[in-house]
Rosetta silent file (secondary structure, phi, psi, omega in degrees, C-alpha in Angstrom):
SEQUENCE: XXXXXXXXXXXXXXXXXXXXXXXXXXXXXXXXXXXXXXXXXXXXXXXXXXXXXXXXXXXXXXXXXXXXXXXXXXXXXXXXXXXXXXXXXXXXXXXXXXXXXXXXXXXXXXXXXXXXXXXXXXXXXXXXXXXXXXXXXXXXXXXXXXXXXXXXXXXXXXXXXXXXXXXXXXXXXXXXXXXXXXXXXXXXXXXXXXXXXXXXXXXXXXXXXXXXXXXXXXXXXXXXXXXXXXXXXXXXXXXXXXXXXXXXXXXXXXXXXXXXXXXXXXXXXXXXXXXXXXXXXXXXXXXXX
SCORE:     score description
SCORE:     0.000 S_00000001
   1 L     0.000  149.604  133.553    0.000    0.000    0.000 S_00000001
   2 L  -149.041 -172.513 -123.726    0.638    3.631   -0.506 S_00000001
   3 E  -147.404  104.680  164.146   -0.474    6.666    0.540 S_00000001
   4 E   -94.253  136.004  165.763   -0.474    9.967   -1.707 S_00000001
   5 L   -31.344  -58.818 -168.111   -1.152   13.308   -0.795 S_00000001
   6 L  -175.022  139.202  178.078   -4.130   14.387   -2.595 S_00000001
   7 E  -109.536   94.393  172.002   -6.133   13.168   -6.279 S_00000001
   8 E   -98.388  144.047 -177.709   -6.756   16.003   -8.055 S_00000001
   9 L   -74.611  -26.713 -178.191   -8.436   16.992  -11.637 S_00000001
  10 L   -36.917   98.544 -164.711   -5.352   19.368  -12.150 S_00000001
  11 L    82.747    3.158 -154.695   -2.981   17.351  -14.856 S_00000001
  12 L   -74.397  -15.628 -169.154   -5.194   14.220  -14.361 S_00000001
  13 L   -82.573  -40.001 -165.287   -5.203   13.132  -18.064 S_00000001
  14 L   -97.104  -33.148  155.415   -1.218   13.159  -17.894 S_00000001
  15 L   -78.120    4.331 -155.756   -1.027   11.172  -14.521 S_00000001
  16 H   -56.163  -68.432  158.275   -3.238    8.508  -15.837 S_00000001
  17 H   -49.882  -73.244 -170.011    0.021    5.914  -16.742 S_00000001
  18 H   -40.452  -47.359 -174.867    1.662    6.895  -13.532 S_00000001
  19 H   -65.688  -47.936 -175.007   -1.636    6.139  -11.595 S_00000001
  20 H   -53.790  -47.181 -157.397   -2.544    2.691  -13.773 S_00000001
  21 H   -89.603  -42.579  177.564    1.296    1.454  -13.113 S_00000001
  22 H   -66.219  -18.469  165.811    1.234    2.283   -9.350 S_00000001
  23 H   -71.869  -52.761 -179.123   -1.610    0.311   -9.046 S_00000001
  24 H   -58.983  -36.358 -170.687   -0.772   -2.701  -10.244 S_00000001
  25 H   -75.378  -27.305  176.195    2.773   -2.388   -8.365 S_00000001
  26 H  -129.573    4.360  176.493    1.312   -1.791   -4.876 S_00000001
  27 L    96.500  -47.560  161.779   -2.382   -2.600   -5.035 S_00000001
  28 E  -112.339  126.047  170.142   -3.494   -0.050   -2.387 S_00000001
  29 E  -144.561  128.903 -165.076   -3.436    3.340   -3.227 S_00000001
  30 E  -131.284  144.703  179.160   -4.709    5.572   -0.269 S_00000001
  31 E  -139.723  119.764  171.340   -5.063    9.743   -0.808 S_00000001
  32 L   -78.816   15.815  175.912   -5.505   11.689    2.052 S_00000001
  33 L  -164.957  140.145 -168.321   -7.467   13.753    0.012 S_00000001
  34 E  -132.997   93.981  -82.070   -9.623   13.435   -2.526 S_00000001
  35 E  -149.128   -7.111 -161.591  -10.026   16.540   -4.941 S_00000001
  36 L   -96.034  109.632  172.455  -12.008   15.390   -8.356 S_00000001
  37 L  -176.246  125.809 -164.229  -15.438   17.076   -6.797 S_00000001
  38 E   -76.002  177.954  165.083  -16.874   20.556   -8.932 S_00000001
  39 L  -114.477  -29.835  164.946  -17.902   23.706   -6.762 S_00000001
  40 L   -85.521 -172.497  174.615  -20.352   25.024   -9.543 S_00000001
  41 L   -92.157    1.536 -174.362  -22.824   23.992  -11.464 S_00000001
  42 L   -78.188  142.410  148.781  -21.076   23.325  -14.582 S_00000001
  43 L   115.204 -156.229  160.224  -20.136   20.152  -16.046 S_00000001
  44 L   -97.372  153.548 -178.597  -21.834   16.373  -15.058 S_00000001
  45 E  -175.559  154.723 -170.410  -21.592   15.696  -11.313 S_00000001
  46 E  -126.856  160.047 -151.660  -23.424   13.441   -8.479 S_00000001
  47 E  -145.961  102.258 -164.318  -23.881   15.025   -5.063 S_00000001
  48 L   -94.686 -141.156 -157.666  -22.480   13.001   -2.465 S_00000001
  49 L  -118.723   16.249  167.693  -23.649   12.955    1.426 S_00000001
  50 L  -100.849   -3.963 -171.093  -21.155   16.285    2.384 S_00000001
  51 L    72.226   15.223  167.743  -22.703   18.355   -0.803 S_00000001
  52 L   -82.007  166.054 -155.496  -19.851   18.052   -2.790 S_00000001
  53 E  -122.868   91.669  172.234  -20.280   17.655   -6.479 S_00000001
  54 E   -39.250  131.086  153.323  -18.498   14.495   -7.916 S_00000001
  55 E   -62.307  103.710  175.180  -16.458   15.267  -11.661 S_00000001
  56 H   -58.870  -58.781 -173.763  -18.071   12.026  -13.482 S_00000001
  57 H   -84.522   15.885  125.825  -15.913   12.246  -16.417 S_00000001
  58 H   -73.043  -39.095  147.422  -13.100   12.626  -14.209 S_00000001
  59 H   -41.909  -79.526 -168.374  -13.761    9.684  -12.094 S_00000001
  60 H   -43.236  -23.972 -170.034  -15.166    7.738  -14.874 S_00000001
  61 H   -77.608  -45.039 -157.440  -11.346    8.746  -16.914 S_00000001
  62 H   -76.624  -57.725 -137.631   -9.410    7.940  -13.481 S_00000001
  63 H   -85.777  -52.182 -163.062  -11.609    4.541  -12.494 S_00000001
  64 H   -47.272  -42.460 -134.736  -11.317    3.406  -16.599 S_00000001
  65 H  -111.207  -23.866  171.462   -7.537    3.728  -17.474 S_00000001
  66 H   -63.889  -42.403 -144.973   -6.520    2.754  -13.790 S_00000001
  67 L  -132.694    3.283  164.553   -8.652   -0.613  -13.819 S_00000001
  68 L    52.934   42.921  163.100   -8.131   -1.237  -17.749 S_00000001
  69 L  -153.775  171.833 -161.163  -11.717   -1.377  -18.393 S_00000001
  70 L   -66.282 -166.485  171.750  -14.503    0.441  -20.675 S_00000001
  71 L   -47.835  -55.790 -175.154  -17.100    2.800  -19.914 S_00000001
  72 L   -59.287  -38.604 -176.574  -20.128    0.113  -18.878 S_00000001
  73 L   -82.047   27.291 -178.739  -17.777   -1.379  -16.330 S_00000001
  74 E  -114.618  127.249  148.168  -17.573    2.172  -14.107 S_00000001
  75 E  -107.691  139.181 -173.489  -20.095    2.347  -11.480 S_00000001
  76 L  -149.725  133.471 -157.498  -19.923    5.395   -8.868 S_00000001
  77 L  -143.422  125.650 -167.401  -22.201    5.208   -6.308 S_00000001
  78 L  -106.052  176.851 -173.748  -22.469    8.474   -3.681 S_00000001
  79 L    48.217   58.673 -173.090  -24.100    7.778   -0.557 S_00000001
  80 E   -64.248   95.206  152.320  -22.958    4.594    1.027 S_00000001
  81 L  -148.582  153.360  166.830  -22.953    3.221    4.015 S_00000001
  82 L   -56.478  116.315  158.900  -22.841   -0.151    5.942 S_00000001
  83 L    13.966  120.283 -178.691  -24.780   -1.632    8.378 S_00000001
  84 L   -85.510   20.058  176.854  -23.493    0.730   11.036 S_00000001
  85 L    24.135   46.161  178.859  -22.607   -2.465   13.099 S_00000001
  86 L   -25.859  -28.807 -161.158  -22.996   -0.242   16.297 S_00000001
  87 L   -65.235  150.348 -161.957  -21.426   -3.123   18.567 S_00000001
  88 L  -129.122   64.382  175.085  -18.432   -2.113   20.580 S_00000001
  89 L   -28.157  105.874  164.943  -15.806   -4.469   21.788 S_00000001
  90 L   -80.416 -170.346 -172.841  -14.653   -3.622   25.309 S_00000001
  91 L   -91.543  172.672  164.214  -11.246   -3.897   26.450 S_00000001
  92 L   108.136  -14.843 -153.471  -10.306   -6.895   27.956 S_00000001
  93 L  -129.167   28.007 -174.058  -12.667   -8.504   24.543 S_00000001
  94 H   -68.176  -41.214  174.431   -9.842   -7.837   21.911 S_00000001
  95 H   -38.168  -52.679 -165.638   -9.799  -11.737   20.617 S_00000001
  96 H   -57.902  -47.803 -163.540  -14.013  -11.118   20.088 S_00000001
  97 H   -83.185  -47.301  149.576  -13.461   -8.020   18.253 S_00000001
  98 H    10.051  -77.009  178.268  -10.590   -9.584   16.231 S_00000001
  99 H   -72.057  -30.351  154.770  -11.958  -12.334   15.076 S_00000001
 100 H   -46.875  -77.586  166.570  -14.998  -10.217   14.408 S_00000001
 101 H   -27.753  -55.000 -156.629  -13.098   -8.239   11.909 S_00000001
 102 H  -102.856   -4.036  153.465  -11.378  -10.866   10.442 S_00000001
 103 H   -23.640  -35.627 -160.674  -14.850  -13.221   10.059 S_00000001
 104 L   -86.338  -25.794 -171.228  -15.576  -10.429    7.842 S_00000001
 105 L   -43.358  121.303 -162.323  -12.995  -10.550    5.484 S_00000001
 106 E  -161.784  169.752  165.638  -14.421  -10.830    1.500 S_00000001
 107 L  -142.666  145.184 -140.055  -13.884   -9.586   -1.847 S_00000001
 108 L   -96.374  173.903 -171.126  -16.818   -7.738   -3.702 S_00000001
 109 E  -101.321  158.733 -179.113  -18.670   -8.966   -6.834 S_00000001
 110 L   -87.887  139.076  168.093  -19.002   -6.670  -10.446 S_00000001
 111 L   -99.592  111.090 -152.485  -22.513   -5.172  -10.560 S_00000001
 112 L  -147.610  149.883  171.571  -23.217   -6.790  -13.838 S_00000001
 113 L   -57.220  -50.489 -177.469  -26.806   -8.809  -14.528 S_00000001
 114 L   -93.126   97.526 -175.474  -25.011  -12.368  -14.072 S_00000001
 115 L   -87.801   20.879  177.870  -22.440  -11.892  -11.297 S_00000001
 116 L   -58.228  143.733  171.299  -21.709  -15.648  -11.127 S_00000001
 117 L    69.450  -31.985  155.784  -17.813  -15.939  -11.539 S_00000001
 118 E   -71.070  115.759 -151.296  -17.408  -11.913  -11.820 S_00000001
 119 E  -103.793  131.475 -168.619  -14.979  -10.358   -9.951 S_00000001
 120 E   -98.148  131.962  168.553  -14.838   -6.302   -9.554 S_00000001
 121 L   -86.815  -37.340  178.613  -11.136   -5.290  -10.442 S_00000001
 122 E  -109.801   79.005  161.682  -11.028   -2.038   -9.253 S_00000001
 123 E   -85.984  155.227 -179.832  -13.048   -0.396   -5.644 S_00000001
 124 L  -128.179  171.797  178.324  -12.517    2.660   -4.373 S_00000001
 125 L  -151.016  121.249  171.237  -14.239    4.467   -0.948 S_00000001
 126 E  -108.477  131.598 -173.013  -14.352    8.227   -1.056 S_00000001
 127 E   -97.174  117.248 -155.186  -15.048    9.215    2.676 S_00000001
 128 E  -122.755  -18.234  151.149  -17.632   12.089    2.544 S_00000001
 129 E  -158.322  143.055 -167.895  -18.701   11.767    5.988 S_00000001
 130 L  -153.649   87.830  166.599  -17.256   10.224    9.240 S_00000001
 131 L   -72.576  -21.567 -176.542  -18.299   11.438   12.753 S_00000001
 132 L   -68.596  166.211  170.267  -17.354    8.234   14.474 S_00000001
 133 L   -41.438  137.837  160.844  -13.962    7.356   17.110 S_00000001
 134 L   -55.769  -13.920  177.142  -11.459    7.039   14.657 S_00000001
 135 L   -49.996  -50.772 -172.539  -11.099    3.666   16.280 S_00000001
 136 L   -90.157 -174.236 -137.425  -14.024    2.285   14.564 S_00000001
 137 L   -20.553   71.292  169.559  -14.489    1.775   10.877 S_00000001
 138 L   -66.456 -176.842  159.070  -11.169    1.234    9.523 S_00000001
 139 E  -122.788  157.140 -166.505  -10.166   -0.849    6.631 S_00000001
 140 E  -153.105  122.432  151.114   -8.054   -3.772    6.735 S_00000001
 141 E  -122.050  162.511 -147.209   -6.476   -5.257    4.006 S_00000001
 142 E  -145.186   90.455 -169.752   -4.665   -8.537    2.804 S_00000001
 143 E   -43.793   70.511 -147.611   -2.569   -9.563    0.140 S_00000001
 144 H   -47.018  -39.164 -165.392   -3.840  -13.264   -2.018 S_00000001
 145 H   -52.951  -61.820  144.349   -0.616  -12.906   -3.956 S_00000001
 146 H   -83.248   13.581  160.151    1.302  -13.256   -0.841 S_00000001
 147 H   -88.479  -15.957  159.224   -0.307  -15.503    1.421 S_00000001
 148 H   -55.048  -47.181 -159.088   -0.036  -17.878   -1.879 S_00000001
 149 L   -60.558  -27.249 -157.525    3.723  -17.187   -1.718 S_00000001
 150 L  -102.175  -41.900 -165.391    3.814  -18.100    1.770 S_00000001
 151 L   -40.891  142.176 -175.852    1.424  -21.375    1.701 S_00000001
 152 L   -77.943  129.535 -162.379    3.452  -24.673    2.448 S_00000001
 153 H   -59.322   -0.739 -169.779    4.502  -26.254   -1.113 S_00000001
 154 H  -103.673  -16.865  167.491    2.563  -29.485   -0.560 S_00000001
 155 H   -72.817  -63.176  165.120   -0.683  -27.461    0.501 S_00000001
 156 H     3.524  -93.805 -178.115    0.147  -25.392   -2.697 S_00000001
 157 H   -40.254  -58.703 -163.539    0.310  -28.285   -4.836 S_00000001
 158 H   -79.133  -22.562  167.077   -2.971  -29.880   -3.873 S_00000001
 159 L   -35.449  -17.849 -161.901   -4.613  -26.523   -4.140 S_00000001
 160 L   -91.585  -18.814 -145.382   -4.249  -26.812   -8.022 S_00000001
 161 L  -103.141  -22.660 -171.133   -6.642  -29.582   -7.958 S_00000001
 162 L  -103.931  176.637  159.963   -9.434  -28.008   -6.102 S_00000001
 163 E  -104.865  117.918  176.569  -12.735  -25.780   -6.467 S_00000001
 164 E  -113.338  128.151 -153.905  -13.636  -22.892   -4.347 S_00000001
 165 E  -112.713  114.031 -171.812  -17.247  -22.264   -3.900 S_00000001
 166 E  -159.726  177.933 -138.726  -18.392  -19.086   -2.314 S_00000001
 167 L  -127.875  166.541  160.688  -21.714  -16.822   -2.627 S_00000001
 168 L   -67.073  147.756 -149.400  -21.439  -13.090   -3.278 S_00000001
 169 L    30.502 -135.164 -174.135  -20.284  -10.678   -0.430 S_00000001
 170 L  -117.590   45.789  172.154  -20.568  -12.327    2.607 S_00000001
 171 L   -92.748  144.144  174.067  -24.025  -14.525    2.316 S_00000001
 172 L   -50.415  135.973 -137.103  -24.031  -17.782    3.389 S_00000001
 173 L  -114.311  137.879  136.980  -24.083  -20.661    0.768 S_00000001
 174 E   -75.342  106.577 -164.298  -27.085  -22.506    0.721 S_00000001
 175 L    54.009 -130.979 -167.725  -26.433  -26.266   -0.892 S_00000001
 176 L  -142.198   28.160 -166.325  -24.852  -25.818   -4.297 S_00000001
 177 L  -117.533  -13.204 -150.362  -27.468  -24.385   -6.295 S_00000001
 178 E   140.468 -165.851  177.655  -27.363  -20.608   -5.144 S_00000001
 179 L  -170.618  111.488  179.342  -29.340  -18.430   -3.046 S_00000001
 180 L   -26.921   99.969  173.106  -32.572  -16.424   -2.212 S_00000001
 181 E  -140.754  149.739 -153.280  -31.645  -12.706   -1.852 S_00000001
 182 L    -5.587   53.841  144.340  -33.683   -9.568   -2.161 S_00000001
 183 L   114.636    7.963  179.569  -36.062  -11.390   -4.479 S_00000001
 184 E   -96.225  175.518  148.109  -33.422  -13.298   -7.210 S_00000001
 185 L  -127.525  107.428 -151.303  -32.035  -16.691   -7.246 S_00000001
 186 L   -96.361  143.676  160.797  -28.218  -15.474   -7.178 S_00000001
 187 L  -132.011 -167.760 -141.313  -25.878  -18.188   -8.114 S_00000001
 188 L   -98.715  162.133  168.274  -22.565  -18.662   -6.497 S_00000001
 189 E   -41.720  102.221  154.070  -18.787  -18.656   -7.489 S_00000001
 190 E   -90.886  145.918  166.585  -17.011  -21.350   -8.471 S_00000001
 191 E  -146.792  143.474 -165.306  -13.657  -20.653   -8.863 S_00000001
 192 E   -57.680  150.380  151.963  -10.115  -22.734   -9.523 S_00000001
 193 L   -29.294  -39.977  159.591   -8.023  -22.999   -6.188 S_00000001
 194 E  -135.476  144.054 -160.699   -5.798  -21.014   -7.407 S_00000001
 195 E  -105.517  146.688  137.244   -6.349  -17.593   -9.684 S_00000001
 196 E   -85.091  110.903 -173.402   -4.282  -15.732  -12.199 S_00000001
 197 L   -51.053  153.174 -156.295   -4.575  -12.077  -12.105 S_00000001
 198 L   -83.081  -45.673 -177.245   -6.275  -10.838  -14.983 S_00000001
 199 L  -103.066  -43.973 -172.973   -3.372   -8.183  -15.971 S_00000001
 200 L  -113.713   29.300  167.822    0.120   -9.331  -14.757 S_00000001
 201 L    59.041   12.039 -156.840   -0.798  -13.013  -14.736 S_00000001
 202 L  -101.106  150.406 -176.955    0.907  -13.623  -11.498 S_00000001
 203 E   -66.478  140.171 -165.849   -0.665  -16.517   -9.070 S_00000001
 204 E  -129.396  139.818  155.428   -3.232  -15.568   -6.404 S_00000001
 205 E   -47.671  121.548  163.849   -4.546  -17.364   -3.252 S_00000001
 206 L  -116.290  108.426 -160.602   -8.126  -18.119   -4.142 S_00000001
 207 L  -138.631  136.814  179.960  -10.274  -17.061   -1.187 S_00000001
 208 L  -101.777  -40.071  174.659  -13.207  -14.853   -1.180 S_00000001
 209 L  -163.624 -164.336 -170.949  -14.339  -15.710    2.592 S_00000001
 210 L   -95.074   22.389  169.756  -14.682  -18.030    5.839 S_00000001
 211 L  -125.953   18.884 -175.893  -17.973  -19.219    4.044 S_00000001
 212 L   -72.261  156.199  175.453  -16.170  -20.531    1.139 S_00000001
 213 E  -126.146  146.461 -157.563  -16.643  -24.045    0.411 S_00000001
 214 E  -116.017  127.074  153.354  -13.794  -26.466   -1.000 S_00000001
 215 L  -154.027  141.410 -158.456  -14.801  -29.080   -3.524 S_00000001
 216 L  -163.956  146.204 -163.069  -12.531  -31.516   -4.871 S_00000001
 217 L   -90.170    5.838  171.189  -11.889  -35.082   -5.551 S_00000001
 218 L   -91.102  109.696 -169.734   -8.892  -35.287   -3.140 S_00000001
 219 L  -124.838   21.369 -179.724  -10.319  -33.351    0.078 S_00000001
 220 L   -22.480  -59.776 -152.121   -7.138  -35.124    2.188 S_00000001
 221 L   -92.149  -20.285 -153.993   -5.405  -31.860    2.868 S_00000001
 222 H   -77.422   -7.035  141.926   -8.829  -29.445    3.412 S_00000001
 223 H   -75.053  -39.542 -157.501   -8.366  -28.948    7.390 S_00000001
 224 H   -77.781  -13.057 -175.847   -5.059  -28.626    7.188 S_00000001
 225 H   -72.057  -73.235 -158.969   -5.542  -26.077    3.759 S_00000001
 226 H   -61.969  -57.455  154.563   -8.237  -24.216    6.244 S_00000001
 227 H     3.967  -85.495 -177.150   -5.704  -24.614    9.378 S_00000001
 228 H   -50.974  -57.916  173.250   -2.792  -22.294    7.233 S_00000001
 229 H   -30.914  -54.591  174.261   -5.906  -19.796    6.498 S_00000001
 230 H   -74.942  -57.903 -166.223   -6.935  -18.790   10.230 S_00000001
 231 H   -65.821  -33.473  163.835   -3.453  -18.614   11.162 S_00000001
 232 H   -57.986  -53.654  166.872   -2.435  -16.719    8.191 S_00000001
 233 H   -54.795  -82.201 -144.108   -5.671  -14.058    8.672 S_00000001
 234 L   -72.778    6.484  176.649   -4.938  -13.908   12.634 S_00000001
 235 L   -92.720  113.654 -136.085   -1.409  -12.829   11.897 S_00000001
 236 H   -90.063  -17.515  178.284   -1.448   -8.868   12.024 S_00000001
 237 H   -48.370  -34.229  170.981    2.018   -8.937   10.350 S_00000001
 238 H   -64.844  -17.530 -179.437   -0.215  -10.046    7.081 S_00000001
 239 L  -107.071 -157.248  167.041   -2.372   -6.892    6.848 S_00000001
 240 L  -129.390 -174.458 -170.355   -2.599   -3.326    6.252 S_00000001
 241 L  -151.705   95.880  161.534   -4.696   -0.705    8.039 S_00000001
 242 E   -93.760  131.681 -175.102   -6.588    2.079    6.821 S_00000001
 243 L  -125.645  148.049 -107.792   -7.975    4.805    8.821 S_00000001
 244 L  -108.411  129.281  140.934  -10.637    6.671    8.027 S_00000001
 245 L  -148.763 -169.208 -159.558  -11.059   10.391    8.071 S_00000001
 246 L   -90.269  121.080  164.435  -13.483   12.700    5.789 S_00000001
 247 L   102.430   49.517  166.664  -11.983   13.803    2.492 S_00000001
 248 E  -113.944  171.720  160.154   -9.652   10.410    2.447 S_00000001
 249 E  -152.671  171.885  175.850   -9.998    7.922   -0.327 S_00000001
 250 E  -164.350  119.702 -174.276   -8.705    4.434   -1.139 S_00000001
 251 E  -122.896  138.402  172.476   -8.821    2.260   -4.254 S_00000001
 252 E  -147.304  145.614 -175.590   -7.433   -1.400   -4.066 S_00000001
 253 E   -72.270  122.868 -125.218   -7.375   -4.085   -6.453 S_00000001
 254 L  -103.052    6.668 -174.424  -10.143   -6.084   -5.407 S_00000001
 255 L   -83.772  -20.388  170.542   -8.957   -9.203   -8.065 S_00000001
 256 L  -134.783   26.495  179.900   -5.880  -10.019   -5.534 S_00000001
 257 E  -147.634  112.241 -172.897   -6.834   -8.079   -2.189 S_00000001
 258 E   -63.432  161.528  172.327   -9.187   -9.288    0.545 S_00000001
 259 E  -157.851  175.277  174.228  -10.471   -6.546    2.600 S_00000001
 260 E   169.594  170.821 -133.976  -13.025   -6.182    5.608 S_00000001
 261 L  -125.285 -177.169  137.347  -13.722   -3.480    8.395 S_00000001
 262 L  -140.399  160.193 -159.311  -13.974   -2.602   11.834 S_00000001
 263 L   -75.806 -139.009 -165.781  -17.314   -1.937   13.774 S_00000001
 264 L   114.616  -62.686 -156.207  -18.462    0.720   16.145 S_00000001
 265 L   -81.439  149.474  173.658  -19.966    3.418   14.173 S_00000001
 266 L   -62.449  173.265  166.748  -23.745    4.514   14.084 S_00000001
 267 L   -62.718  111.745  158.617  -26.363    4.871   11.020 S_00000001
 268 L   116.280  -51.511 -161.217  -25.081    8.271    9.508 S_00000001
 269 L  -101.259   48.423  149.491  -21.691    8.723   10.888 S_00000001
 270 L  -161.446  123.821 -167.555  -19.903    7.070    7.617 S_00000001
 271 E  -129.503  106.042 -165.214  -20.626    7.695    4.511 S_00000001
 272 E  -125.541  175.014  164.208  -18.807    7.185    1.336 S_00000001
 273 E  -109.839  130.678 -170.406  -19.002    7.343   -2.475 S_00000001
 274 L   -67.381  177.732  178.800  -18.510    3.813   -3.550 S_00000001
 275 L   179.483  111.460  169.734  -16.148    3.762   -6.978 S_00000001
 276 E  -132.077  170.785 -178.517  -15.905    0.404   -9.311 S_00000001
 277 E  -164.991  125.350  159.204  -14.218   -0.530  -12.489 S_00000001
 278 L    80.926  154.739  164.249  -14.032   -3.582  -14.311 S_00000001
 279 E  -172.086  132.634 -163.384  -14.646   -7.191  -14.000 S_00000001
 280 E  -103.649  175.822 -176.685  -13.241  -10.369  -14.527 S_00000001
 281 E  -136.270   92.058  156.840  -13.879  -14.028  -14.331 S_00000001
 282 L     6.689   67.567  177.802  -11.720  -15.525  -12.127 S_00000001
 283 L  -117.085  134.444  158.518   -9.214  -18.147  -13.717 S_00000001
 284 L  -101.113  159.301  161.682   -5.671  -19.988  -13.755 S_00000001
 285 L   -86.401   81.429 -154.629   -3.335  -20.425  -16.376 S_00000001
 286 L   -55.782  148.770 -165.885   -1.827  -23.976  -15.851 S_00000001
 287 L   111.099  -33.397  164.836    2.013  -23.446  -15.814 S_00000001
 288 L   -58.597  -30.969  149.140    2.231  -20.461  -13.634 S_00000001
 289 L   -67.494    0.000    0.000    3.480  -22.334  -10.983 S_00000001
């Protein structure tokens, strides 16, 4: 991850490469300020939940050529916010909230009519308002690329072999067929055990969440596969941390970086403009190993 000053329209057409190549190289790209937003009325613009006035077709320039995908695949969506998970971990309860946090851990779906197998390459979170402890609702993120890197070669190795089954965001898989949600029948990810990223080809752990399902006709190794997971997630040395304060932003590539929060905050006191680009369908390229 790293952390720039401030994303501005000023030059943005000329930083474009610079932004696109810094992505790919670190993943995470956090701005403590986030600057593409008009003060008039001129131009196209969405009106986020501070009254600022979103640039479209600067976003929409910045989300395409960053995330190497067309127009149809930019969605930017003001006025966010999450379940404001109000609950509050006292001290003395750090394992509970821990393990909360890292329960949570997912990578988001493309908002596309079929999302089976589609993967959003690029999110972003513009923070337009955040009244809460700075404690609560950070981001935490986690690198697939290297927790493959790290996985013991004989877990590796059987990994090539397997199926990972998991439902969009973080609902719970019902059977194998899919799942009732706000009034569809959604159906769920399969994806090889191990991915290839979509742009630099390089091999990625493939885990969406703890509600993933393994299926394969060798299932020998699948506690000890799940084992290496929790201990790899409960290690803090593995993550990153972002913290949150209004007029921050953060886009991370969501095709090789898990990510998931922490609670605290009310209804109200976080608010973001959502930001996606692109989407891919999950795959490996035998040989990469």
């Amino acid at each position: 991850m790293i952390v720039l000053d401030e994303l501005k329209n000023d030059n943005l057409i000329e930083k474009l490469d610079y932004y696109r190549n810094l992505f790919i190289e670190e993943k995470v790209i956090g701005f403590n300020k986030f600057s593409l937003y008009d003060t008039n009325d001129s131009g196209k613009y969405a009106v986020n939940a501070s009254g600022g006035k979103i640039l479209l077709d600067s976003v929409k320039d910045f989300i395409m050529h960053v995330s190497d995908c067309v127009l149809n695949q930019v969605v930017i969506l003001p006025n966010n916010q999450h379940n404001g998970q109000e609950r509050v971990f006292s001290q003395g309860h750090e394992k509970e909230y821990k393990d909360f946090v890292w329960y949570n851990i997912h990578s988001d779906i493309s908002e596309v009519d079929n999302p089976n197998l589609a993967v959003c390459r690029l999110i972003g979170m513009v923070m337009d308002v955040f009244t809460c402890s700075s404690d609560y609702g950070k981001t935490f993120f986690l690198d697939r690329e290297k927790m493959l890197q790290q996985t013991p070669d004989h877990i590796r190795e059987w990994m090539k072999q397997i199926h990972v089954v998991g439902l969009i965001g973080q609902k719970h898989i019902d059977g194998l067929n899919g799942v009732d949600w706000d009034g569809k029948r959604w159906p769920l990810r399969n994806m090889p055990g191990i991915i290839s990223h979509p742009v630099t080809g390089v091999d990625n752990f493939s885990f969406t969440s703890y509600k993933n399902k393994v299926i394969a006709e060798d299932m020998s190794l699948e506690s000890e596969y799940r084992e290496f997971i929790d201990d790899y997630l409960h290690d803090d040395e593995n993550w990153m941390t972002w913290e949150w304060q209004e007029g921050k932003a953060v886009i991370w590539d969501n095709t090789s970086m898990l990510h998931t929060y922490s609670p605290g905050w009310k209804d109200g006191e976080r608010v973001f403009t959502r930001l996606q680009g692109g989407f891919t369908v999950p795959h490996h390229k035998l040989g990469n190993l």
